[in-house]
KEGU-287132 format. One record per residue (C-alpha): x, y, z; residue in three letters. Coordinates in pm, 1 decimal, always signed. Layout:
N
@east = X | north = Y | up = Z | residu = ALA;
...
***
This chain:
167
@east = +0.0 | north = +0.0 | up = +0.0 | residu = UNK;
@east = +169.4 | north = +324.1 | up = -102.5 | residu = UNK;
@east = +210.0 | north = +610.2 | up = +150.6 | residu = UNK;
@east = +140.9 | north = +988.2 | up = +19.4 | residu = UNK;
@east = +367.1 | north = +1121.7 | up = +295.5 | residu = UNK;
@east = +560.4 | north = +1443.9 | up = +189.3 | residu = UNK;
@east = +954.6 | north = +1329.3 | up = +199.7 | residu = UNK;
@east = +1075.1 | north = +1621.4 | up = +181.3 | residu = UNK;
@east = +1338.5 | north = +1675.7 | up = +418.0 | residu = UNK;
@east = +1285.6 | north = +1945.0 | up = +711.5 | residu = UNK;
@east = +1488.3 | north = +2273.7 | up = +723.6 | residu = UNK;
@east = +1812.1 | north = +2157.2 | up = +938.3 | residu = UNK;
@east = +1713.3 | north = +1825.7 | up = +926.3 | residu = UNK;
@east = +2040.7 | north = +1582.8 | up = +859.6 | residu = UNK;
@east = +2030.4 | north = +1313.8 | up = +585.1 | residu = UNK;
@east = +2002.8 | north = +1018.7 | up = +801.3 | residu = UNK;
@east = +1703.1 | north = +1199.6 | up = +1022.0 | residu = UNK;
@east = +1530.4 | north = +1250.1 | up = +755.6 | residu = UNK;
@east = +1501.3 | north = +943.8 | up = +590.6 | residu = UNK;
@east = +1446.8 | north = +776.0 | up = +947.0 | residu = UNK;
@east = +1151.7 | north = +998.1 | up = +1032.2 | residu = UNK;
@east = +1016.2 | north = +983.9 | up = +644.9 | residu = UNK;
@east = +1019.2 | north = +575.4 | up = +745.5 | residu = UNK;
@east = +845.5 | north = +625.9 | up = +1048.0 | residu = UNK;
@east = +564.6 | north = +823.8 | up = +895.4 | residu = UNK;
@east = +488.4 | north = +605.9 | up = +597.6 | residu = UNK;
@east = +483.0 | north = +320.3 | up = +863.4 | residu = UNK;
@east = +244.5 | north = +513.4 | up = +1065.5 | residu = UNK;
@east = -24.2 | north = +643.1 | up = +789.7 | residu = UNK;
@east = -49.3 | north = +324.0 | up = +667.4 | residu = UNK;
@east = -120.0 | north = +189.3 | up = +1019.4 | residu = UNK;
@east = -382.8 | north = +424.8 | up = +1064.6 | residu = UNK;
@east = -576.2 | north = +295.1 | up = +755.0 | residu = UNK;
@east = -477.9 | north = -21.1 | up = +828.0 | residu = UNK;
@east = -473.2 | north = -78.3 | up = +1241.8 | residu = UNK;
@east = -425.2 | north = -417.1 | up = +1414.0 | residu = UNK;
@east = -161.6 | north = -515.2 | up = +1109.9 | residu = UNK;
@east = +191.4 | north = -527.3 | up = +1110.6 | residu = UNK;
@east = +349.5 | north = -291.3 | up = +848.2 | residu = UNK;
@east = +678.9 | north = -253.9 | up = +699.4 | residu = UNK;
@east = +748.0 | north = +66.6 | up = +559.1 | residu = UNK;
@east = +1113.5 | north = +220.7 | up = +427.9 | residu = UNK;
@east = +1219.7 | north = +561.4 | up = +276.8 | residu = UNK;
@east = +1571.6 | north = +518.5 | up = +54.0 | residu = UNK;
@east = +1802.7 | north = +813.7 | up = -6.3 | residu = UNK;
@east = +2165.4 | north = +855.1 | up = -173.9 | residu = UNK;
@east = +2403.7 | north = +1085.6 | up = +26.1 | residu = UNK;
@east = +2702.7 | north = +1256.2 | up = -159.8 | residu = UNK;
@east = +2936.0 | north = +1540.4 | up = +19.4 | residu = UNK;
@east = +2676.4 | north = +1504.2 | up = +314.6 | residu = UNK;
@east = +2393.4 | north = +1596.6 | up = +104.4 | residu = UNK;
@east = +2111.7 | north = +1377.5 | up = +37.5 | residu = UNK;
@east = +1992.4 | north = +1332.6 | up = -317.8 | residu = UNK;
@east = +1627.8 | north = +1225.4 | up = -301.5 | residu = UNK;
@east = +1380.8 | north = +1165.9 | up = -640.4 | residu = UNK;
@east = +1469.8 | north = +1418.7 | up = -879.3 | residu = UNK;
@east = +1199.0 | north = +1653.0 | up = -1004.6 | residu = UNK;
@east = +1221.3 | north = +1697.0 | up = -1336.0 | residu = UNK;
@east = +1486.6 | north = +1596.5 | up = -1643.9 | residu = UNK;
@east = +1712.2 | north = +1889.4 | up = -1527.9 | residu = UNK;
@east = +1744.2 | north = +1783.8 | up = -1129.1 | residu = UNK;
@east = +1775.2 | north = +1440.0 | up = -1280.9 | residu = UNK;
@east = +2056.7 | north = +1518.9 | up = -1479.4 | residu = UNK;
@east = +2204.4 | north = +1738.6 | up = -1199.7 | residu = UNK;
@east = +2230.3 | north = +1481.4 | up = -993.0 | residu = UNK;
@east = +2401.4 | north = +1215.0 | up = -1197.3 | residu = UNK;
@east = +2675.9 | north = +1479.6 | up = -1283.9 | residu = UNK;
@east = +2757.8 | north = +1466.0 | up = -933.1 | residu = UNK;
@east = +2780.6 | north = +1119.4 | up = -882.3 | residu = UNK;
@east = +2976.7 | north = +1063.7 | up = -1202.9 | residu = UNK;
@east = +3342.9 | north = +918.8 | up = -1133.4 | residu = UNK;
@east = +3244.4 | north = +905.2 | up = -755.7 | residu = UNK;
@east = +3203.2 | north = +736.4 | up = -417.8 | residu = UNK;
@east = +2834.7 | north = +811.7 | up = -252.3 | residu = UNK;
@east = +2647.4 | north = +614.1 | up = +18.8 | residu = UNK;
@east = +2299.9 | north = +440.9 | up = -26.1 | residu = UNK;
@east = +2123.9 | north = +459.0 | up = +282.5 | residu = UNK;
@east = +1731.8 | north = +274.1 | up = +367.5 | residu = UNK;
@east = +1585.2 | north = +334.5 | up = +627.7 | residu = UNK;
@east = +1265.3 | north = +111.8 | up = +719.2 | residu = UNK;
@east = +1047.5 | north = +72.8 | up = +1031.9 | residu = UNK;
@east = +837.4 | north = -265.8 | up = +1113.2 | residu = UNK;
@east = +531.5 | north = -153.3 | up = +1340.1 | residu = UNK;
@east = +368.4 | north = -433.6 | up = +1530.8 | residu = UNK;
@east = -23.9 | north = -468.8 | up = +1539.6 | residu = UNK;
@east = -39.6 | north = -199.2 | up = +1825.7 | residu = UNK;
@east = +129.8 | north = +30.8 | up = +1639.6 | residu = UNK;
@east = +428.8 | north = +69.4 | up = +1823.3 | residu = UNK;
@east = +774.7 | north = +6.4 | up = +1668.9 | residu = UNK;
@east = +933.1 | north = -323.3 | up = +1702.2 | residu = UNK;
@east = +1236.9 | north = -279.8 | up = +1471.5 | residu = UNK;
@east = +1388.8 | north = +49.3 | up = +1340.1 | residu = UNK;
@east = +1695.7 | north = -11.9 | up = +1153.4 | residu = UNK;
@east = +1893.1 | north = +242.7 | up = +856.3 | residu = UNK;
@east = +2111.7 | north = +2.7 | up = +636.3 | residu = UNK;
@east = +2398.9 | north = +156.5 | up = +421.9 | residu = UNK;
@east = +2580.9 | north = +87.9 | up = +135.5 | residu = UNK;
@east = +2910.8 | north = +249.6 | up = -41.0 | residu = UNK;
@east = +2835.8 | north = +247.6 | up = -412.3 | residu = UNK;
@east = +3132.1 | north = +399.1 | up = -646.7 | residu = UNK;
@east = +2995.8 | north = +535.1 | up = -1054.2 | residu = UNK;
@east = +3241.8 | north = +510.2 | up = -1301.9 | residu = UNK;
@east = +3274.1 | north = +865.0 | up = -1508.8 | residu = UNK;
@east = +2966.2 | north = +1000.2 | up = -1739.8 | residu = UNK;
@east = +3005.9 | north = +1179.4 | up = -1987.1 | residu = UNK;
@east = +2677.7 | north = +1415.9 | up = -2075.2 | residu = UNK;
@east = +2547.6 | north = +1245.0 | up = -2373.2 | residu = UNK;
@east = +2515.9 | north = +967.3 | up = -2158.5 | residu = UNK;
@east = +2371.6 | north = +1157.7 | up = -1899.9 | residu = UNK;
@east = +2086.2 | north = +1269.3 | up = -2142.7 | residu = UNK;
@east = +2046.4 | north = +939.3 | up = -2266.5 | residu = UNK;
@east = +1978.6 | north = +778.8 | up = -1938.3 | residu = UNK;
@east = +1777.7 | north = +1040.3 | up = -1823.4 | residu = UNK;
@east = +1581.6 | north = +1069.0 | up = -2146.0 | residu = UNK;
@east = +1504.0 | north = +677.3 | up = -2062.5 | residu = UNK;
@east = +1283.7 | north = +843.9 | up = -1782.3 | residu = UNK;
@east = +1439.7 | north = +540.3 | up = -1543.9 | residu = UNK;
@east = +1608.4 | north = +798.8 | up = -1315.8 | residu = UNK;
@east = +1231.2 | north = +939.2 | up = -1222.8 | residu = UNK;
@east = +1112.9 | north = +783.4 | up = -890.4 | residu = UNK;
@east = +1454.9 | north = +706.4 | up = -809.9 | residu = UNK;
@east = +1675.3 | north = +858.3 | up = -510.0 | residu = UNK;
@east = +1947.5 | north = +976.1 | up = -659.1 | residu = UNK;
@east = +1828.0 | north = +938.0 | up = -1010.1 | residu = UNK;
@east = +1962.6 | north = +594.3 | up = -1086.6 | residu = UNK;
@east = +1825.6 | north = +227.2 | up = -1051.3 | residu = UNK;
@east = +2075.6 | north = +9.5 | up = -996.4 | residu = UNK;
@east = +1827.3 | north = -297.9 | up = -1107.6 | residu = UNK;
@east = +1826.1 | north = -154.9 | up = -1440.8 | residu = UNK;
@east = +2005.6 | north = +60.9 | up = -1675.2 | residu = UNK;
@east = +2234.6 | north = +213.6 | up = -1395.5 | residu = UNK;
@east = +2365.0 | north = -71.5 | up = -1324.6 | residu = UNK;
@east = +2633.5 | north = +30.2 | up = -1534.6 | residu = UNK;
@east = +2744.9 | north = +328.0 | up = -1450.6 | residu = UNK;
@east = +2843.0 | north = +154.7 | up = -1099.3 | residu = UNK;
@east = +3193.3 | north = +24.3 | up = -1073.9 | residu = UNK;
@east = +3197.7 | north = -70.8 | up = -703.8 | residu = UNK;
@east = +2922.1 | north = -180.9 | up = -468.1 | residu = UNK;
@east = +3007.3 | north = -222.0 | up = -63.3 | residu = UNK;
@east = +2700.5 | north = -335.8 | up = +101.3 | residu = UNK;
@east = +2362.5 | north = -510.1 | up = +57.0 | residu = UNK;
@east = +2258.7 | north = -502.1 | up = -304.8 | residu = UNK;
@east = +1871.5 | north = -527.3 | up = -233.2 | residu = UNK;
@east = +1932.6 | north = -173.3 | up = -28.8 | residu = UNK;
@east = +2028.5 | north = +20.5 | up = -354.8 | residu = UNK;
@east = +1717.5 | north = -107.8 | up = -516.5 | residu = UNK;
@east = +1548.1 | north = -5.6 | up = -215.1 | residu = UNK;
@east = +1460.5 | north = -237.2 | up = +72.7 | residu = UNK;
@east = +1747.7 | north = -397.5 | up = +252.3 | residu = UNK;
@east = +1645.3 | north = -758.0 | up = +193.1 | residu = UNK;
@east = +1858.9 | north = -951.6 | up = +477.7 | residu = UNK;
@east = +1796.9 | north = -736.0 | up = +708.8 | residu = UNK;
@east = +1447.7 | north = -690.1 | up = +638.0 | residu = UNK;
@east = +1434.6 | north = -1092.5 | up = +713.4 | residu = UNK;
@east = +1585.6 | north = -1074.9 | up = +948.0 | residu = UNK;
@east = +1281.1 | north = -843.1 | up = +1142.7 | residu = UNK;
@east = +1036.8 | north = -1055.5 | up = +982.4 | residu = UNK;
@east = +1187.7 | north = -1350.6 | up = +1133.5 | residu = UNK;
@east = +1241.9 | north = -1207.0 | up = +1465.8 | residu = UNK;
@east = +887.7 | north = -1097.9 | up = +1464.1 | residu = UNK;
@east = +768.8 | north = -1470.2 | up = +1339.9 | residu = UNK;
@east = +601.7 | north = -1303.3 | up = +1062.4 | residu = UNK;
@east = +820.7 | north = -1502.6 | up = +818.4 | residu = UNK;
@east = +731.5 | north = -1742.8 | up = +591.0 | residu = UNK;
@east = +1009.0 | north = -2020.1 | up = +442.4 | residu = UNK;
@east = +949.4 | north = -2142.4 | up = +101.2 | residu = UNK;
@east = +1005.3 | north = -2474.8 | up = +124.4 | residu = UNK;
***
């Protein structure tokens, strides 16, 4: 079920703040549509020179923000929250990974961006697809720079006996 919470980050907020608190809200308005269920709900954000890189808004931010990461080191951070049937958190967790991007040169840039992959995207990239290979080095969970820290994310489940093997 898709949140419509506002992820914008606050004035003064830090990176990491924000995408814990953007977590905690999606986790709680779909509780309160939804209340007696567990819910799992995660915000993802790229962070390069301490500066998080959310969805771009439009072909120019887009483009902006692959420019920066071009021949560079930035960090992949998810934050999600798991909210028991009460409501009340039962596992908070932000999982980070180092991913490195090879150089880009601007006609690649525009191609990619004309793809419209990099909409919807922190950071303007999806490493499950096209941008896979502009990425020369990946330190970390995988799963997080799609978006949802898989391990871990079992890992909760499992503690809270809310998973299910396939056998």
């Amino acid at each position: 079920m898709a949140s419509r919470v506002d992820e914008t980050p606050r004035s003064g907020e830090q990176a990491l703040d924000s995408t814990q608190r953007i977590a905690r809200d999606k986790a709680r308005e779909v509780f309160a549509q939804r209340p007696g269920r567990w819910v799992l709900a995660a915000d993802t954000i790229v962070i390069v020179d301490g500066q998080a890189l959310g969805k771009p808004e439009d072909a120019a931010e887009a483009s902006r923000m692959l420019g920066r990461l071009s021949g560079r080191r930035h960090e992949v951070a998810t934050a999600f929250v798991l909210l028991d049937e009460r409501g009340e958190v039962f596992v908070e967790r932000v999982v980070k990974t180092e991913v490195e991007f090879r150089s880009l040169d601007s006609a690649e840039i525009a191609a990619y961006v004309a793809s419209g992959e990099p909409f919807d995207k922190a950071g303007a990239y999806a490493v499950q697809c096209g941008g896979a290979t502009f990425v020369v080095e990946l330190r970390g969970s995988r799963s997080n720079v799609i978006g949802l820290p898989m391990d871990e994310v079992e890992r909760a489940l499992r503690a809270a006996g809310l998973w299910i093997s396939q056998g």
